[in-house]
C-alpha positions as CSV (number, residue, x, y, z in Angstrom):
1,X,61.0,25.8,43.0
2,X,60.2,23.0,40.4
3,X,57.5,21.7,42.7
4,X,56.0,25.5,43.0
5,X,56.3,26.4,39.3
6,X,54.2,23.0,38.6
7,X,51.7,23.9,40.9
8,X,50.7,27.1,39.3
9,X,50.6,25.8,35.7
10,X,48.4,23.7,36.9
11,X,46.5,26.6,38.8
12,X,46.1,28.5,35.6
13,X,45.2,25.3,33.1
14,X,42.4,24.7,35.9
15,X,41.3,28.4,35.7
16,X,41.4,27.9,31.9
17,X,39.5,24.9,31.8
18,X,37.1,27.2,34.5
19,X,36.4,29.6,32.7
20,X,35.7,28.0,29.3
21,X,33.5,25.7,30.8
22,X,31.3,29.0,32.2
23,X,31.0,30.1,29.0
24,X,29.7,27.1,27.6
25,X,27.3,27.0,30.5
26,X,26.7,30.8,29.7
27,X,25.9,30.0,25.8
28,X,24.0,27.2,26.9
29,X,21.6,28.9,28.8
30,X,21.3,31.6,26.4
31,X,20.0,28.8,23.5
32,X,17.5,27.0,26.4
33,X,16.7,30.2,26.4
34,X,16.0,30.6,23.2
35,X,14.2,27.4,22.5
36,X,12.2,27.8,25.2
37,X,11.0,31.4,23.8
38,X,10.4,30.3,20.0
39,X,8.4,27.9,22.1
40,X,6.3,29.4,23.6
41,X,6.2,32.7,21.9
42,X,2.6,33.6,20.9
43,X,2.1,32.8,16.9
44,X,0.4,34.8,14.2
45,X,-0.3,33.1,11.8
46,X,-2.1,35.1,8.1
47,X,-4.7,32.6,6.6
48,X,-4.2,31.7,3.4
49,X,-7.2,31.5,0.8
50,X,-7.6,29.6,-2.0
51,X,-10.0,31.9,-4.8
52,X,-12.5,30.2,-6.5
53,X,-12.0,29.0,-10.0
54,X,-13.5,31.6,-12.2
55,X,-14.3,29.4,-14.9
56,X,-13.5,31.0,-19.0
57,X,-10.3,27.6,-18.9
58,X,-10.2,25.7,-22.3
59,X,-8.7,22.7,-23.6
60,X,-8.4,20.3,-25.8
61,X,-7.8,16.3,-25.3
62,X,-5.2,14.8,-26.5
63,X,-5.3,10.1,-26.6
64,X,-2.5,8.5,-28.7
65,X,-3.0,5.3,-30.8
66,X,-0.2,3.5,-29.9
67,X,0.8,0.0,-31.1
68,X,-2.1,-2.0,-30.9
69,X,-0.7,-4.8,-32.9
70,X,-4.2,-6.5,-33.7
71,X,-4.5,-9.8,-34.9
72,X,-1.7,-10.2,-32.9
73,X,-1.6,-13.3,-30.4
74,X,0.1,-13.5,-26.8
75,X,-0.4,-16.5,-25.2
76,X,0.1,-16.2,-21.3
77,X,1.3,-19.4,-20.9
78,X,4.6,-18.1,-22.5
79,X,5.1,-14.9,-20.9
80,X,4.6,-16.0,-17.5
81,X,0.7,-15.2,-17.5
82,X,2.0,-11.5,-17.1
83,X,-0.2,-10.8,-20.5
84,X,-2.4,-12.2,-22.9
85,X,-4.0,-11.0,-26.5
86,X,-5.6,-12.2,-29.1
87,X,-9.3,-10.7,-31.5
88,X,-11.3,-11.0,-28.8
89,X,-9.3,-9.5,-26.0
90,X,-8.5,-6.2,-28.4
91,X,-12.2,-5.7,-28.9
92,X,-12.3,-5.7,-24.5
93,X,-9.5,-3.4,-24.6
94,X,-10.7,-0.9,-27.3
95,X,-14.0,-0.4,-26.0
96,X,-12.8,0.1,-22.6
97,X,-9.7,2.6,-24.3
98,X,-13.2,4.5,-25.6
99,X,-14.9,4.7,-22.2
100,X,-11.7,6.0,-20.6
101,X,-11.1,8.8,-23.1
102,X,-14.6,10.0,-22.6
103,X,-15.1,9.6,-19.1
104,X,-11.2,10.7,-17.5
105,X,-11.8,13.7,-18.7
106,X,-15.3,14.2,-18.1
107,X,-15.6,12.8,-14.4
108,X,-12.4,13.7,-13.5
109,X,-11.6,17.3,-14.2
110,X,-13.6,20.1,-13.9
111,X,-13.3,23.9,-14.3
112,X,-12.1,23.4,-18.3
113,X,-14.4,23.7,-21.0
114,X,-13.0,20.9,-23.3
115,X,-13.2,22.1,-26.7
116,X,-12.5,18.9,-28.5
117,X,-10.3,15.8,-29.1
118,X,-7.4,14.7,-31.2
119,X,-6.9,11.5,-31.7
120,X,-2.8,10.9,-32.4
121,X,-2.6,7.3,-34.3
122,X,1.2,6.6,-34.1
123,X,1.6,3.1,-35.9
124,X,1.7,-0.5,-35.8
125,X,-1.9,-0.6,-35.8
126,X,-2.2,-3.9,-37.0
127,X,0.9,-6.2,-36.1
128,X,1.7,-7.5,-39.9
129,X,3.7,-10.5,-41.1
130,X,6.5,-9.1,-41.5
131,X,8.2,-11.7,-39.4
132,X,7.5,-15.7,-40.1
133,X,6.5,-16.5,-36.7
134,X,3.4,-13.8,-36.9
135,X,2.2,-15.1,-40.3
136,X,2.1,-18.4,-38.5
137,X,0.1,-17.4,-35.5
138,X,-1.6,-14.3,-36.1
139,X,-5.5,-14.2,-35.9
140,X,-6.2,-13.5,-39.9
141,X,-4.4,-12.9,-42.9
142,X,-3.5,-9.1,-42.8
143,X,-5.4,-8.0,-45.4
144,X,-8.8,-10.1,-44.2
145,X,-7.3,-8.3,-40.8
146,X,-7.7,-5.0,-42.2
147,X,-11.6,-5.6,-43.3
148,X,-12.6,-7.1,-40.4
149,X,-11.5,-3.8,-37.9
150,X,-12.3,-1.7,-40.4
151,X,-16.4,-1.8,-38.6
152,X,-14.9,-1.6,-35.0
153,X,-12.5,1.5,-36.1
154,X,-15.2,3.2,-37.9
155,X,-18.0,2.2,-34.4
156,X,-15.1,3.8,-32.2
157,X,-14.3,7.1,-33.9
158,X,-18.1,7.4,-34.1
159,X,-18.5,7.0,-30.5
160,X,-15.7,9.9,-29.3
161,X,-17.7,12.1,-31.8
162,X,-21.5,11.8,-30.1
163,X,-19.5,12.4,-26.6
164,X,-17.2,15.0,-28.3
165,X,-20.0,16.8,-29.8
166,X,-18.6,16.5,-33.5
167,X,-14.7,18.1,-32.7
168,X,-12.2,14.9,-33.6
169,X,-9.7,15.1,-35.4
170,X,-7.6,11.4,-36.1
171,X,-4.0,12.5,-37.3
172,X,-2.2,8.8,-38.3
173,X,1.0,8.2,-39.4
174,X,2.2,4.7,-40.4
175,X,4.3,2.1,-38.3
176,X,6.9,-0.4,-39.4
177,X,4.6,-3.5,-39.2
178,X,2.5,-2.6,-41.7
179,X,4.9,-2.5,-44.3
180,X,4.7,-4.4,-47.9
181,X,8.8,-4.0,-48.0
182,X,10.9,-6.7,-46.5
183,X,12.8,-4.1,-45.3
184,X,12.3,-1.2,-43.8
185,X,12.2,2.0,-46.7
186,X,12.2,5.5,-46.5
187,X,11.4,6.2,-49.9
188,X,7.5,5.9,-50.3
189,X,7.5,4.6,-46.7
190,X,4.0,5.8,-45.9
191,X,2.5,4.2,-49.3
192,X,4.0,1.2,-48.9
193,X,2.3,0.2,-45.7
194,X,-1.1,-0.8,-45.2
195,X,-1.8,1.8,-42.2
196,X,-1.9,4.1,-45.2
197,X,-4.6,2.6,-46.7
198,X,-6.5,1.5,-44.2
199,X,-6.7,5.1,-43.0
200,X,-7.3,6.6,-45.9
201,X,-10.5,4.0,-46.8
202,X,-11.8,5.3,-43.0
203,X,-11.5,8.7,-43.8
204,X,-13.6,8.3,-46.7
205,X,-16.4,5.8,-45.4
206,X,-16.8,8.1,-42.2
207,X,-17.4,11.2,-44.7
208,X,-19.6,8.6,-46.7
209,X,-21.6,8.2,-43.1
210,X,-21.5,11.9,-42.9
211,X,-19.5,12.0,-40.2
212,X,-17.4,15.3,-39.0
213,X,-14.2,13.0,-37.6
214,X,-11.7,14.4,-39.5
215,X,-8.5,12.0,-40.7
216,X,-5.6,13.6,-41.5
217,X,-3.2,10.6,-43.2
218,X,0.3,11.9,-43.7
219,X,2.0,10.7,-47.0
220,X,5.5,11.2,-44.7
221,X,7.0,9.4,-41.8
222,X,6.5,12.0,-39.5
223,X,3.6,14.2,-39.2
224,X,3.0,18.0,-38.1
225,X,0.3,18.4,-35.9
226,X,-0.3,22.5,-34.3
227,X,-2.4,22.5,-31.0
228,X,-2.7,26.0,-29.8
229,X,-0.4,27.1,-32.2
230,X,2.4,24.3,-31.0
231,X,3.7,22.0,-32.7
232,X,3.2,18.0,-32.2
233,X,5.7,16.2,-34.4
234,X,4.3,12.7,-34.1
235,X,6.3,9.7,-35.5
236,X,6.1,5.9,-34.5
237,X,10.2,6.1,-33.2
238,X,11.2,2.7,-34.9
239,X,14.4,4.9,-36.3
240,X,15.1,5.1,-33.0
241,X,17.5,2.4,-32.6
242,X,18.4,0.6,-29.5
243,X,16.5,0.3,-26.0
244,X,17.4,-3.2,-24.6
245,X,19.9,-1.8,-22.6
246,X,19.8,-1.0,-18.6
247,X,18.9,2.5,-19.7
248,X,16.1,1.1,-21.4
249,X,14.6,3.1,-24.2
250,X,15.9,6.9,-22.6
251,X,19.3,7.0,-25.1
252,X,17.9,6.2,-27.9
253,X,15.2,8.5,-26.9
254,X,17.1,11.5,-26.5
255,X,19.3,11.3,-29.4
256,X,16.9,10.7,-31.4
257,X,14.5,13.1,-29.5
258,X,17.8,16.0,-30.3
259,X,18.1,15.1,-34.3
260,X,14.2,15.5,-34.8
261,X,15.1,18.6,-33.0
262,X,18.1,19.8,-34.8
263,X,15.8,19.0,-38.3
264,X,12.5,20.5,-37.4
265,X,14.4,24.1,-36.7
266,X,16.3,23.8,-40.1
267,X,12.3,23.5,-41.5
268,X,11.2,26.1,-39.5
269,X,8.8,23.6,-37.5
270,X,9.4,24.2,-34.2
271,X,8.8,21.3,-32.1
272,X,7.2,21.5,-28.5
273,X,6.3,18.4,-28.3
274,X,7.7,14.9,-30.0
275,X,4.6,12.2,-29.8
276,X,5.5,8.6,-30.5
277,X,5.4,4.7,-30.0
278,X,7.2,1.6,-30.7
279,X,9.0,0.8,-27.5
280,X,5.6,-0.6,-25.9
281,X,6.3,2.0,-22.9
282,X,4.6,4.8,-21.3
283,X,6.8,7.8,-21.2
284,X,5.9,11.1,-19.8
285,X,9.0,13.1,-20.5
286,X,9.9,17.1,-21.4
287,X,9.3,17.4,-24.8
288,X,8.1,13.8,-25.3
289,X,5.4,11.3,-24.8
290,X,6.0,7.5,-25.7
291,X,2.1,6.1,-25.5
292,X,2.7,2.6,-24.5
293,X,1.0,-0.3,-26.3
294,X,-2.3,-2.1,-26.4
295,X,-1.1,-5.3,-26.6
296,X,1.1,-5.2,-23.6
297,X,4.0,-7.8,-23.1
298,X,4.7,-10.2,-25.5
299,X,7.2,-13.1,-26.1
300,X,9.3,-10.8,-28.1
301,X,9.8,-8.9,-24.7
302,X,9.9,-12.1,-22.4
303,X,12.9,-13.2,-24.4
304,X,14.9,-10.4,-24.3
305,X,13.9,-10.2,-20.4
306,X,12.3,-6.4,-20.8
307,X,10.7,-5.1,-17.5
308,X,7.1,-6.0,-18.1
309,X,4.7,-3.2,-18.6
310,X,0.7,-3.5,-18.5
311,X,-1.2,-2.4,-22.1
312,X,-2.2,1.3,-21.7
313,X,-1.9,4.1,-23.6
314,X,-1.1,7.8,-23.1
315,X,-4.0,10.3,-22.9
316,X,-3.7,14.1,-21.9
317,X,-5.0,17.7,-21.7
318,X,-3.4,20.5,-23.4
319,X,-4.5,24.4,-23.1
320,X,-3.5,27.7,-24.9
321,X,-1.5,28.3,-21.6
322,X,0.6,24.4,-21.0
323,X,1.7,22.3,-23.2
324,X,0.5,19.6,-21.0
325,X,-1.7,20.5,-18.0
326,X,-3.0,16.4,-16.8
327,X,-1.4,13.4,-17.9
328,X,-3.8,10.3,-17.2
329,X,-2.7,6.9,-19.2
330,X,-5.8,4.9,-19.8
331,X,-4.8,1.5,-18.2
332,X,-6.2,-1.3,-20.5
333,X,-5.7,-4.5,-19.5
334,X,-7.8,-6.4,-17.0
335,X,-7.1,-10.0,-16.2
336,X,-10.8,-10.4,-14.4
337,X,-12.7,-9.0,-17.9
338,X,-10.3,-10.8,-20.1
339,X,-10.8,-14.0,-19.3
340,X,-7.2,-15.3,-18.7
């Protein structure tokens, strides 16, 4: 009986196992099917069409002046030959920064009538002595510094006007290394620092020249500037403290990126856009571009073992519709040209 009744549990396990293995063979043969239909199945497929631009787009360009630190010199033989600056190579570097703001938007965009250019100068034009090291090896004193790219500045500007057909606008606001303090101050901060004056001397030689450039030189840290009826709050971020870190310059960024915030609203500025320098990065972030540098890597970065990053400097489009429609950073440096 024992030997019977193990005989047909085994019977009905096998049946089990049977069927279950027919019904995987049934659900297979229902996917092959399946596969084997979506296959071969006939396709119909609507064409898509793309409708040609209409044209009536406008906008306005948008290059940042961002820490160009002239007179400053880098020698490459301390960095690694990842850099080098000095009079000569700036002069290389600003006329090819005004060749690329003329001609990236021109040869490479079409379908936008471009109304203009604004011109945001964000400090630390000139690199200062703030510091004993740079009185020692600058170029030039900073005031003899001052006249002598006072001609070049002037030659510049005048050269985005003929290709801009007379709409520039230069909106400045000063740096730290300009400053006359030994220490940074916040009040009379602007005219305390040479970028004030310098700017303000520019202004009024290009309207002696009767030129239409128009220089806006704010008296304040911080400076308002409305595109399409938004805001640019450009600053040159050296309040911003911090950015050696692994996160690099992206906390300090953002708080500081939420107080200007917070500040703005309680003066009714809105901001849509924060516009600033000072880390020697290019940053194309929401709400926020950080415009890089001119002169590239230097020593100050080698020591502190910052990741390298070649001189350019931020340039964009903007429309009544975007806040930012093309980003293209104008990419300065060029060993071959340079000579190093």
């Amino acid at each position: 009986m024992e030997q019977e009744s193990w005989a047909r549990r085994a019977e009905r396990e096998l049946r089990r196992d049977l069927e279950a293995r027919d019904t995987e063979v049934k659900e297979l043969k229902a996917l092959l099917g399946f596969y084997d239909s979506a296959r071969t199945e006939a396709i119909r497929v609507k064409p898509w069409t793309v409708k040609p631009s209409q044209g009536g787009h406008v906008g306005i360009v948008v290059a940042q002046m961002a820490d160009w630190h002239l007179d400053e010199v880098v020698k490459p033989e301390e960095v690694f030959f990842l850099n080098a600056y000095n009079r000569a190579i700036a002069k290389i570097r600003m006329q090819r920064w005004v060749e690329k703001v003329v001609t990236l938007p021109r040869d490479y965009v079409s379908g936008i009538h471009i109304e203009g250019l604004k011109v945001l100068a964000t400090g630390d034009l000139f690199t200062g002595d703030i510091h004993a090291e740079l009185k020692e090896s600058n170029e030039d004193k900073l005031l003899s510094s001052m006249l002598y790219w006072m001609d070049p500045i002037i030659s510049a500007l005048e050269a985005l006007e003929r290709e801009y057909a007379g709409e520039v606008e230069v909106d400045c606001v000063v740096g730290n290394h300009g400053r006359t303090t030994i220490k940074p101050v916040f009040k009379g901060r602007a005219h305390s620092n040479v970028e004030w004056l310098f700017w303000s001397v520019v202004r009024d030689r290009l309207a002696d020249r009767g030129s239409k450039v128009v220089v806006n030189v704010s008296d304040s840290m911080d400076l308002n500037v409305p595109i399409y009826g938004r805001n640019h709050l450009i600053t040159h971020g050296d309040q911003f403290h911090g950015g050696t870190g692994i996160s690099g310059a992206y906390a300090p960024l953002s708080l500081g990126q939420h107080r200007k915030g917070v500040r703005q609203q309680a003066a009714d500025m809105d901001m849509s856009l924060m516009v600033m320098g000072h880390f020697h990065q290019f940053l194309d972030l929401p709400g926020v571009i950080m415009g890089g540098s001119m002169k590239g890597y230097d020593e100050y970065a080698f020591g502190l073992n910052l990741r390298p990053e070649e001189a350019r400097q931020a340039l964009w489009i903007t429309t009544p519709e975007r806040l930012k429609v093309m980003t293209m950073p104008v990419e300065l440096q060029r060993r071959d040209r340079e000579g190093w």
